[in-house]
Backbone atoms as SQL, in Angstrom:
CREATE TABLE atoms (id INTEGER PRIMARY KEY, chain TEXT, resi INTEGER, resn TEXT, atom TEXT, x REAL, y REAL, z REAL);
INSERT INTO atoms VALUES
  (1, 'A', 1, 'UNK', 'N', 0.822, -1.187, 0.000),
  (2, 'A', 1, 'UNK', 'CA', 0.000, 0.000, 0.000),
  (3, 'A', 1, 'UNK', 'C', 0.864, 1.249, 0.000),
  (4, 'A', 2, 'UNK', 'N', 2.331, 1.561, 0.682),
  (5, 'A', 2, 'UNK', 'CA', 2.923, 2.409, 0.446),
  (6, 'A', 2, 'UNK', 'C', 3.236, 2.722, -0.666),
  (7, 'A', 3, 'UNK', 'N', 3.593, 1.611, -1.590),
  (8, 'A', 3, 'UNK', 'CA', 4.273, 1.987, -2.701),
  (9, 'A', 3, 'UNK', 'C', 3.244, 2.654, -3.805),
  (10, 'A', 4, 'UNK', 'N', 1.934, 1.705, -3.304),
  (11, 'A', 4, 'UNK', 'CA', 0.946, 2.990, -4.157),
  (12, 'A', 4, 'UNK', 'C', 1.081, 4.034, -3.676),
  (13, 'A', 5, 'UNK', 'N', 0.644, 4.363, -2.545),
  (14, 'A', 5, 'UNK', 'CA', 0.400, 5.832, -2.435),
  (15, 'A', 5, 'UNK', 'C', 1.802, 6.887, -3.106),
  (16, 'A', 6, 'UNK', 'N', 2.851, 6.168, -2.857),
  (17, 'A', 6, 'UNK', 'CA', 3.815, 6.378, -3.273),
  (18, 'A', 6, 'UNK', 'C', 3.911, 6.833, -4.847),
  (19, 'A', 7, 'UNK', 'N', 3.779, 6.206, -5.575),
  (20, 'A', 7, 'UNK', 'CA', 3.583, 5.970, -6.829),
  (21, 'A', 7, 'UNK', 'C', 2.838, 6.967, -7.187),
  (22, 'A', 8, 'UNK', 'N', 1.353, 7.421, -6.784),
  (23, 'A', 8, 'UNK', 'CA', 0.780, 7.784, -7.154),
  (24, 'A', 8, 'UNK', 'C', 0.914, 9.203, -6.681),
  (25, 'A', 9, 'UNK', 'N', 1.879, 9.387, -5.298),
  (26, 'A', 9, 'UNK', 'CA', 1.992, 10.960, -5.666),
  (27, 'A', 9, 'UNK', 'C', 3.054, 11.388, -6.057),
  (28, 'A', 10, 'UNK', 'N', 4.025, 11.108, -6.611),
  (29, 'A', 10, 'UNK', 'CA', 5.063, 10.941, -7.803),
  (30, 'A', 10, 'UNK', 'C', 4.399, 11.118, -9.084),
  (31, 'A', 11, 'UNK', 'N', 2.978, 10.331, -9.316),
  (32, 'A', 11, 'UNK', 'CA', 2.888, 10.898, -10.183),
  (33, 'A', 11, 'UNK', 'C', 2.601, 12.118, -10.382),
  (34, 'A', 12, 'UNK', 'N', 1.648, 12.538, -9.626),
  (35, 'A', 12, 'UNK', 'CA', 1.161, 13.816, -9.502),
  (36, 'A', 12, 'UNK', 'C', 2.066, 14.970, -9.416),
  (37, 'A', 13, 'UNK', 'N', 2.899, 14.661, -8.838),
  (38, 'A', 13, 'UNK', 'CA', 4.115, 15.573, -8.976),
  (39, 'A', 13, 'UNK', 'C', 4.329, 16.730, -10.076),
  (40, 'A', 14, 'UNK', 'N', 4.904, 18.046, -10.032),
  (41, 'A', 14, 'UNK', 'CA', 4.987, 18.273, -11.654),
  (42, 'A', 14, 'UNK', 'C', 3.668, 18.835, -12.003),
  (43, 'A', 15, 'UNK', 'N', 2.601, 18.651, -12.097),
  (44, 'A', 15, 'UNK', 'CA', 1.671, 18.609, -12.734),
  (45, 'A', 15, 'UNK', 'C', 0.252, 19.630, -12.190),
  (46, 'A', 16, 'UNK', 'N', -0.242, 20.241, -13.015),
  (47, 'A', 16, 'UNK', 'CA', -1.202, 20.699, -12.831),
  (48, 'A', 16, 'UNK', 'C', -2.194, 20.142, -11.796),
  (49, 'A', 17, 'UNK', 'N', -2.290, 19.262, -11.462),
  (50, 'A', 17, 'UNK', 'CA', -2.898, 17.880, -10.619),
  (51, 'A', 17, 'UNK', 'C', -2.892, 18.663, -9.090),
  (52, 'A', 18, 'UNK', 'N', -1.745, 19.644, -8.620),
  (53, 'A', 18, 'UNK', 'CA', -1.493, 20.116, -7.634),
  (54, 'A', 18, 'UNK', 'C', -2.468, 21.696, -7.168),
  (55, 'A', 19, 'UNK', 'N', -3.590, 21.762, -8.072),
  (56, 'A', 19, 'UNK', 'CA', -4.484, 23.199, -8.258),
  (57, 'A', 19, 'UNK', 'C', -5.300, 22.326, -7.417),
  (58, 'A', 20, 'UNK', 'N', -5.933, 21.432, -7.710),
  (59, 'A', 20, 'UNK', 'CA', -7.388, 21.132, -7.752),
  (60, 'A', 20, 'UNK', 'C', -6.900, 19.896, -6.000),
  (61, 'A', 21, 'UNK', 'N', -8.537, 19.965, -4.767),
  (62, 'A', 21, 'UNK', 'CA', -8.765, 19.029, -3.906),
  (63, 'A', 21, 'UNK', 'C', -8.587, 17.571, -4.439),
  (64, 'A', 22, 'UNK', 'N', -9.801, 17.055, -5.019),
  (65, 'A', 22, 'UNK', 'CA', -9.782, 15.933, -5.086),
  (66, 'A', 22, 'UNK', 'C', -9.192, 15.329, -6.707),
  (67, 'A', 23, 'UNK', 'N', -8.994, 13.799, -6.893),
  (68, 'A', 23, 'UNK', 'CA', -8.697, 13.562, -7.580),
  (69, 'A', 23, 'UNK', 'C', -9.553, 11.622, -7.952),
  (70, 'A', 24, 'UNK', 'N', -10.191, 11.855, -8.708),
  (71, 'A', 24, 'UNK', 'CA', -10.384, 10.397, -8.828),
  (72, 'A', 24, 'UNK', 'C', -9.659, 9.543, -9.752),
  (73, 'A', 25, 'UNK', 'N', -9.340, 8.189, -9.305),
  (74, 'A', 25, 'UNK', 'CA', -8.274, 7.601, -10.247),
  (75, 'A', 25, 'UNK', 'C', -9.190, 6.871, -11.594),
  (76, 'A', 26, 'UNK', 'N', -8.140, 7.241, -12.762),
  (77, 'A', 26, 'UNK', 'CA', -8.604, 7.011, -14.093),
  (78, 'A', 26, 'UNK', 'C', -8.087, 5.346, -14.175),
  (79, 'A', 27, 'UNK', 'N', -8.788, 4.265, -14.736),
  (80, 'A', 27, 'UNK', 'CA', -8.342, 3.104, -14.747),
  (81, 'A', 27, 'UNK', 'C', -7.597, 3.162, -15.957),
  (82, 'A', 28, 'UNK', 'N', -7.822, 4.302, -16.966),
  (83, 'A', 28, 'UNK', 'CA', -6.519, 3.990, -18.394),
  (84, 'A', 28, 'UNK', 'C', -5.361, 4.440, -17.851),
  (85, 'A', 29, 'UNK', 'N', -4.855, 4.945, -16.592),
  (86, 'A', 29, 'UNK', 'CA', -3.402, 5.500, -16.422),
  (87, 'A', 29, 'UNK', 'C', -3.152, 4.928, -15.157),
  (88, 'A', 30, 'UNK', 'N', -4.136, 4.031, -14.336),
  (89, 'A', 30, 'UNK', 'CA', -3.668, 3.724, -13.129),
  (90, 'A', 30, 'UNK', 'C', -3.626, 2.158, -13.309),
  (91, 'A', 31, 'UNK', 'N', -2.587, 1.440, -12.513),
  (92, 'A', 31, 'UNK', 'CA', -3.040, -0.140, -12.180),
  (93, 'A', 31, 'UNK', 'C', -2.852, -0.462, -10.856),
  (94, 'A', 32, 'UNK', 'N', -3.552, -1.586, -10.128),
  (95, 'A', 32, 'UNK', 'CA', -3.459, -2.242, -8.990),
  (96, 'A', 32, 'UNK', 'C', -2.400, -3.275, -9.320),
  (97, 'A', 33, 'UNK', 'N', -1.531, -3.470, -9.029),
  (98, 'A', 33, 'UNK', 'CA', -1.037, -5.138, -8.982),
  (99, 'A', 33, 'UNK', 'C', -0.274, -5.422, -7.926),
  (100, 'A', 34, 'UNK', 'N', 0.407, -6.878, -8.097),
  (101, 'A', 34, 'UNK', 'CA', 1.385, -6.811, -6.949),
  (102, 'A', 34, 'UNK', 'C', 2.166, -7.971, -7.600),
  (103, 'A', 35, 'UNK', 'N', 3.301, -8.437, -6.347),
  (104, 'A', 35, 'UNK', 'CA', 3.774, -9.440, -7.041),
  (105, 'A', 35, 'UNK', 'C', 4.422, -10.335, -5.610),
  (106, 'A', 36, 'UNK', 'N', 4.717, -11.746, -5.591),
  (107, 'A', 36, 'UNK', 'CA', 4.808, -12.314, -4.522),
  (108, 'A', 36, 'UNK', 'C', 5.983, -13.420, -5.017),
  (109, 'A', 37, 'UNK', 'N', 6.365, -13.747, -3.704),
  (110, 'A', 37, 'UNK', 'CA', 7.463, -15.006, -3.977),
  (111, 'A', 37, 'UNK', 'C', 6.575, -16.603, -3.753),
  (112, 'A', 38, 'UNK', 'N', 7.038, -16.863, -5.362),
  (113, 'A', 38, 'UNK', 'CA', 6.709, -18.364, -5.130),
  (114, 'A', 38, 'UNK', 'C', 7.773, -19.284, -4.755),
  (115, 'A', 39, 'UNK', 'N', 7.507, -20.094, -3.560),
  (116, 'A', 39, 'UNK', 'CA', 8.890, -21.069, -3.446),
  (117, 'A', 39, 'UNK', 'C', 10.568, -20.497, -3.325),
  (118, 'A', 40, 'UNK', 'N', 10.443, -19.465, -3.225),
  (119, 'A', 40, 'UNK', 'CA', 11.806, -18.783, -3.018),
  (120, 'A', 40, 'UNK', 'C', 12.367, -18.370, -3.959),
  (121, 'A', 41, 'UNK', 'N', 11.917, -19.142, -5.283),
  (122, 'A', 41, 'UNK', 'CA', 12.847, -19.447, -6.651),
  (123, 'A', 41, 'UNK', 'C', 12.386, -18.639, -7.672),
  (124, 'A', 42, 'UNK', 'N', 11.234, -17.813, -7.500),
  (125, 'A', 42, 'UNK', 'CA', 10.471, -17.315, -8.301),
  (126, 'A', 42, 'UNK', 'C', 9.482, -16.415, -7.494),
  (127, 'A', 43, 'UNK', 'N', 8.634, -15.538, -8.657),
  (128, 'A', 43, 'UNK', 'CA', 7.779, -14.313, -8.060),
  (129, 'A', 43, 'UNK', 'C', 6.661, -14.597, -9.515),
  (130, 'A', 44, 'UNK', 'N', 5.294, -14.301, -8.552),
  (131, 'A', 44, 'UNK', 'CA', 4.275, -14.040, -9.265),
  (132, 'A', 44, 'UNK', 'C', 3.598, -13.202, -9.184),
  (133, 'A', 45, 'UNK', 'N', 3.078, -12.304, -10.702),
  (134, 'A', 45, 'UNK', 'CA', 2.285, -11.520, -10.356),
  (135, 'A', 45, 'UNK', 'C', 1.040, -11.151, -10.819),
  (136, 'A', 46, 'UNK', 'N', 0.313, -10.354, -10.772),
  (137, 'A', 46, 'UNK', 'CA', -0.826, -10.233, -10.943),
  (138, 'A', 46, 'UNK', 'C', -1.837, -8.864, -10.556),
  (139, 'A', 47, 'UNK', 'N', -2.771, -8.477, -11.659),
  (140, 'A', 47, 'UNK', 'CA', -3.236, -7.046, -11.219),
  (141, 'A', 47, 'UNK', 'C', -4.659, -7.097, -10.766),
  (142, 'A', 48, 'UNK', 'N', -5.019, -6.731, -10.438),
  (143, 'A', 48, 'UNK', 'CA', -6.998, -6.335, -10.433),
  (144, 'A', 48, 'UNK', 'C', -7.851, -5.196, -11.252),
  (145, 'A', 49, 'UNK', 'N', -8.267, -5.745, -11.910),
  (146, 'A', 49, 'UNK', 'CA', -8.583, -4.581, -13.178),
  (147, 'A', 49, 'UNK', 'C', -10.112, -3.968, -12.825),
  (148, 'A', 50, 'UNK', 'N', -10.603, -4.305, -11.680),
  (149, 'A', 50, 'UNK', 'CA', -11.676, -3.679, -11.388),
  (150, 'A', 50, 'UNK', 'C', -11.541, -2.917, -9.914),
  (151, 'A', 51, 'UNK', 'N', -11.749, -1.445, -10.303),
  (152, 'A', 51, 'UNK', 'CA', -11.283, -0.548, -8.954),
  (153, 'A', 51, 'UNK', 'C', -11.645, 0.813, -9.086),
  (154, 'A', 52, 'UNK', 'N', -11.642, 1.384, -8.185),
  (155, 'A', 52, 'UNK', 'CA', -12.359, 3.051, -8.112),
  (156, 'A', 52, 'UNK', 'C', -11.547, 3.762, -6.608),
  (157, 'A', 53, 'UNK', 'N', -11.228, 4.784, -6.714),
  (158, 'A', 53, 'UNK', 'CA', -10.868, 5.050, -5.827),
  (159, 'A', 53, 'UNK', 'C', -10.575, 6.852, -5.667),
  (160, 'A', 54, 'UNK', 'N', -9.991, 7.427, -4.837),
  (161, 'A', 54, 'UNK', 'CA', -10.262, 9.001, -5.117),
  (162, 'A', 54, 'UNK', 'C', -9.086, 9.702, -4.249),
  (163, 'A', 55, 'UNK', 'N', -8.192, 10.607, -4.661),
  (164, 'A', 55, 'UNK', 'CA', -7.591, 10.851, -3.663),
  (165, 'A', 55, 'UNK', 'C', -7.831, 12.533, -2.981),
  (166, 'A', 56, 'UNK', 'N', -7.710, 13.034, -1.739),
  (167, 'A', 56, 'UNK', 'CA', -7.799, 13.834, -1.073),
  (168, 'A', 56, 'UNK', 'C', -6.754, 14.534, -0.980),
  (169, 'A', 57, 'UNK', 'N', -6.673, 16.032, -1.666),
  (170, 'A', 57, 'UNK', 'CA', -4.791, 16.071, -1.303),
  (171, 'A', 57, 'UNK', 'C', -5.468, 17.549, -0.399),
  (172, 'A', 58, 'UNK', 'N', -4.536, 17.601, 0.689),
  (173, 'A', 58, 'UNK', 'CA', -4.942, 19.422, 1.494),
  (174, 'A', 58, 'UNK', 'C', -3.581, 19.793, 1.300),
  (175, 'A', 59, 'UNK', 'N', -3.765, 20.704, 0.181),
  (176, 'A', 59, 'UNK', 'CA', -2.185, 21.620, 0.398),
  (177, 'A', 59, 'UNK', 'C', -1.506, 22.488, 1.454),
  (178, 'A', 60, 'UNK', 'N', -2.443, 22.707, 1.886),
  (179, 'A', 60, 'UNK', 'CA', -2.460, 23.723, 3.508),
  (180, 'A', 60, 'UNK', 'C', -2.332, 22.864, 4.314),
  (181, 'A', 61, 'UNK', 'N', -2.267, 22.006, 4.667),
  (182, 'A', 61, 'UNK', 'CA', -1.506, 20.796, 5.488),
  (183, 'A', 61, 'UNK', 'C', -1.699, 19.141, 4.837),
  (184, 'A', 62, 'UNK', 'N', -0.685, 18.696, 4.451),
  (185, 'A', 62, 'UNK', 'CA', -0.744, 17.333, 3.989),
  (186, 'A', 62, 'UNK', 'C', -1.409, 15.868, 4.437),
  (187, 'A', 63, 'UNK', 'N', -0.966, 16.703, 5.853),
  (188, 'A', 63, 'UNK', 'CA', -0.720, 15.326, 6.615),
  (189, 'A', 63, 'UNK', 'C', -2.162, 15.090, 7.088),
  (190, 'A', 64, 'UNK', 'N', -3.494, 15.552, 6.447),
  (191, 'A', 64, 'UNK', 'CA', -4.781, 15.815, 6.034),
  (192, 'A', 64, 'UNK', 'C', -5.195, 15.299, 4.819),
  (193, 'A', 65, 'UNK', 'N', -4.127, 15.046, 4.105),
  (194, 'A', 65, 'UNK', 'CA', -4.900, 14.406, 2.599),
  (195, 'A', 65, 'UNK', 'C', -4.797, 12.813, 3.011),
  (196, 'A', 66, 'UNK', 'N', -5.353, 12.291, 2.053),
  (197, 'A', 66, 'UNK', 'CA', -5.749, 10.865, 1.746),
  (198, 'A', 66, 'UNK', 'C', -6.022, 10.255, 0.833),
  (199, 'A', 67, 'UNK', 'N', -6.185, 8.966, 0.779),
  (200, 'A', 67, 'UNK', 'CA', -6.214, 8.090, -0.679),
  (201, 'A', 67, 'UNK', 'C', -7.435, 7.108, 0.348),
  (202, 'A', 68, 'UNK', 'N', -8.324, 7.005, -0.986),
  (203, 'A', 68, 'UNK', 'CA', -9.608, 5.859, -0.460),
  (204, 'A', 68, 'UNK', 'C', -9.703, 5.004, -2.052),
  (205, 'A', 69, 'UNK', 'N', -9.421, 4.047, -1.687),
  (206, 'A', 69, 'UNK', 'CA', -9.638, 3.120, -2.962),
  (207, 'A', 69, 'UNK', 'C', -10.404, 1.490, -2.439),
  (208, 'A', 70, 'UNK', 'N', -11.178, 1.167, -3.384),
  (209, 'A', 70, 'UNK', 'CA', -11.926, 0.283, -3.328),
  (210, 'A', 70, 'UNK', 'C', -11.759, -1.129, -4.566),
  (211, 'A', 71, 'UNK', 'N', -10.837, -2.046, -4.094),
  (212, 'A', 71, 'UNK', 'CA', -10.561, -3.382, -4.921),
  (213, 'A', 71, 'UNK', 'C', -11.312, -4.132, -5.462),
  (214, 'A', 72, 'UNK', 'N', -12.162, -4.276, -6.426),
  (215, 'A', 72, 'UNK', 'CA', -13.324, -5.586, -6.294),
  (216, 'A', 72, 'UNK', 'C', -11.807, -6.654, -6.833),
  (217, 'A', 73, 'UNK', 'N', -12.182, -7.805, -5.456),
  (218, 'A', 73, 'UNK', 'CA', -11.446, -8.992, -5.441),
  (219, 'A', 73, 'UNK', 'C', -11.208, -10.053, -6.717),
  (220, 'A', 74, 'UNK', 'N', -12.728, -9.921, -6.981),
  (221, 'A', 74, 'UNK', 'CA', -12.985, -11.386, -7.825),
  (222, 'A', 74, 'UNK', 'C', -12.636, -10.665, -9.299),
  (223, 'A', 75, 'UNK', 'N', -12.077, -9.501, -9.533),
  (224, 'A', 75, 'UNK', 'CA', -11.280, -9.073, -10.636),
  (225, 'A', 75, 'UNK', 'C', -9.561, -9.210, -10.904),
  (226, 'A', 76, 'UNK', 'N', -8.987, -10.246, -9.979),
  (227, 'A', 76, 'UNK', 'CA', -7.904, -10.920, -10.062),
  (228, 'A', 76, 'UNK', 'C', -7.364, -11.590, -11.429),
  (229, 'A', 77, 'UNK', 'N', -6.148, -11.172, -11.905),
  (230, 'A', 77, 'UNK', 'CA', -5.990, -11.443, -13.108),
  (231, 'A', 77, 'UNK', 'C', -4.525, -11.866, -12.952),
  (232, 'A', 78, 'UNK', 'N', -3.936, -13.028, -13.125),
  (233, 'A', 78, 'UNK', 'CA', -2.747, -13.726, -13.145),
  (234, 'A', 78, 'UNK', 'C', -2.224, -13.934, -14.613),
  (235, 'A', 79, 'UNK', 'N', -3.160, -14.255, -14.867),
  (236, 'A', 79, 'UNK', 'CA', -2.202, -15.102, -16.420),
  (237, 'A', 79, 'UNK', 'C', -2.220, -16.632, -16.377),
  (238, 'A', 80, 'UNK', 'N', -3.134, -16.868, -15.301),
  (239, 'A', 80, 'UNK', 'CA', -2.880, -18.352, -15.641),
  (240, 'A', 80, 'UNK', 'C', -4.269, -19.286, -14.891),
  (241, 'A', 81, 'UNK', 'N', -5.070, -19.183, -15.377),
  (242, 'A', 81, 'UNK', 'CA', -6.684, -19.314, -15.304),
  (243, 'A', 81, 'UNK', 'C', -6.482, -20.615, -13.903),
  (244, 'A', 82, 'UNK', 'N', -5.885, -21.506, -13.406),
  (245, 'A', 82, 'UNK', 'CA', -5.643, -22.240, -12.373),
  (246, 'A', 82, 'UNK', 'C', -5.572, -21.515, -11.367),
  (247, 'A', 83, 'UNK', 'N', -4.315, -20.675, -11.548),
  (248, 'A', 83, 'UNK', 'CA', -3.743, -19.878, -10.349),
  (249, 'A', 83, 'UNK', 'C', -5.122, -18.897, -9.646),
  (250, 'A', 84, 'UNK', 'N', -5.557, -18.646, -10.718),
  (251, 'A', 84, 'UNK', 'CA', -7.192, -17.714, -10.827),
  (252, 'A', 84, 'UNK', 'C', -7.700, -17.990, -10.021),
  (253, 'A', 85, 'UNK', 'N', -8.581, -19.381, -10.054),
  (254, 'A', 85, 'UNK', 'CA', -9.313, -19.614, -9.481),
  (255, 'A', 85, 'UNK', 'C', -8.522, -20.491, -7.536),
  (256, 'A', 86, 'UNK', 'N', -7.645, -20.630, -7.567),
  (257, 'A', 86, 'UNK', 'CA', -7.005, -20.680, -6.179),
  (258, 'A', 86, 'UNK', 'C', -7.042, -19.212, -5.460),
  (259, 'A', 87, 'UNK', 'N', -6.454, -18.303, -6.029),
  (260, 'A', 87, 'UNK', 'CA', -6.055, -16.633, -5.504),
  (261, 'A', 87, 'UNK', 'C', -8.073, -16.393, -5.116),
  (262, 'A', 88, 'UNK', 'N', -9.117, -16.764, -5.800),
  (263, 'A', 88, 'UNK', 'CA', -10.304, -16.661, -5.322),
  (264, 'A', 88, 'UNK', 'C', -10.596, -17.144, -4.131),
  (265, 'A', 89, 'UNK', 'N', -10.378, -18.306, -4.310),
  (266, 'A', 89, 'UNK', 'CA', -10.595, -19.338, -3.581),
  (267, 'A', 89, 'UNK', 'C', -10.961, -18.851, -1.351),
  (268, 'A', 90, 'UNK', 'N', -11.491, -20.078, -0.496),
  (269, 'A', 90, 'UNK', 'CA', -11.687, -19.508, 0.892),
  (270, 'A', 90, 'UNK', 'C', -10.193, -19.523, 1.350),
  (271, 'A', 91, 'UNK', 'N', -9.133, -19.788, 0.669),
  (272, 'A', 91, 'UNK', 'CA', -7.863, -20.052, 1.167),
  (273, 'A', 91, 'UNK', 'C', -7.169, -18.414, 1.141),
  (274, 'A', 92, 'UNK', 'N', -7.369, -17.776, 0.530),
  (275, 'A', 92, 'UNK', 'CA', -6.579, -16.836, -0.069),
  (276, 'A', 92, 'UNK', 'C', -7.832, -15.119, -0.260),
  (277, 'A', 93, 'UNK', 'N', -8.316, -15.404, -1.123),
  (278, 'A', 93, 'UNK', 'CA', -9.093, -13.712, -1.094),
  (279, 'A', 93, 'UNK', 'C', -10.106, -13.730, -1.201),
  (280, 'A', 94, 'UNK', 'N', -11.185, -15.270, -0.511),
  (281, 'A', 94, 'UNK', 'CA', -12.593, -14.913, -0.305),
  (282, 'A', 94, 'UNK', 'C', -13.269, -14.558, -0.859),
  (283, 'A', 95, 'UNK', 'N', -13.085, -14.206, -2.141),
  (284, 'A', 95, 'UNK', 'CA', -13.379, -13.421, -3.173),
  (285, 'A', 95, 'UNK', 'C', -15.678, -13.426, -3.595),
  (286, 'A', 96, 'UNK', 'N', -15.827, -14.365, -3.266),
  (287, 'A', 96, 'UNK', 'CA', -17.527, -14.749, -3.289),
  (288, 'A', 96, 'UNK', 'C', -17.716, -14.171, -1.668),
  (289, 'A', 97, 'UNK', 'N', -17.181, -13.974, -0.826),
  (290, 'A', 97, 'UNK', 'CA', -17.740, -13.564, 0.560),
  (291, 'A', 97, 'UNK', 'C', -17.378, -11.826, 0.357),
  (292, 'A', 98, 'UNK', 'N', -16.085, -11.611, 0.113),
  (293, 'A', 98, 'UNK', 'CA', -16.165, -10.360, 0.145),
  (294, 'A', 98, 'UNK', 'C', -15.393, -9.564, -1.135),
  (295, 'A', 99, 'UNK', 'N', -16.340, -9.200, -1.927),
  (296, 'A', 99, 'UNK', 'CA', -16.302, -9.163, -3.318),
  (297, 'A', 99, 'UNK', 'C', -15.528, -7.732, -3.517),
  (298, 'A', 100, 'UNK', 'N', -15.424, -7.080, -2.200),
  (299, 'A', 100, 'UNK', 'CA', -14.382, -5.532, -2.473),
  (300, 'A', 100, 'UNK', 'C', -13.777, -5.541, -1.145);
């Protein structure tokens, strides 16, 4: 989660982006993903292509802004339709119980 927020105010950086309160995230310029160690020997990864989220910036004090974003789960996308349906699964992201 740091590295988003991270990420995302890097991007903003620079940019006109710094006039305006709020900001909602565009899904053509933003992605969710992550990536994990399999077995030590290897890393997998994978994004979620369904998401909404908005950020709060207070220029008059920062440490007042915020990021609220909302994951729908069962939009898990690996690359490898097995792995899919495990990462859903009650083992891992619940994904039929809690769908964001």
């Amino acid at each position: 989660m740091r590295k988003l927020l991270l990420a995302v105010l890097f991007a903003l950086l620079g940019s006109s982006f710094l006039l305006a309160d709020t900001y909602n995230l565009d899904k053509v310029h933003t992605s969710v993903g992550f990536t994990v160690s399999h077995l030590v020997i290897s890393h997998v990864s994978g994004v979620f292509r369904d998401f909404n989220g908005t950020i709060n910036y207070d220029a008059a004090d920062p440490t007042k802004s915020s990021i609220d974003v909302h994951i729908i789960s069962n939009s898990i996308t690996t690359g490898d339709d097995k792995r899919m349906v495990i990462s859903r699964a009650p083992i891992f992201l619940m994904s039929q119980n809690f769908p964001s």
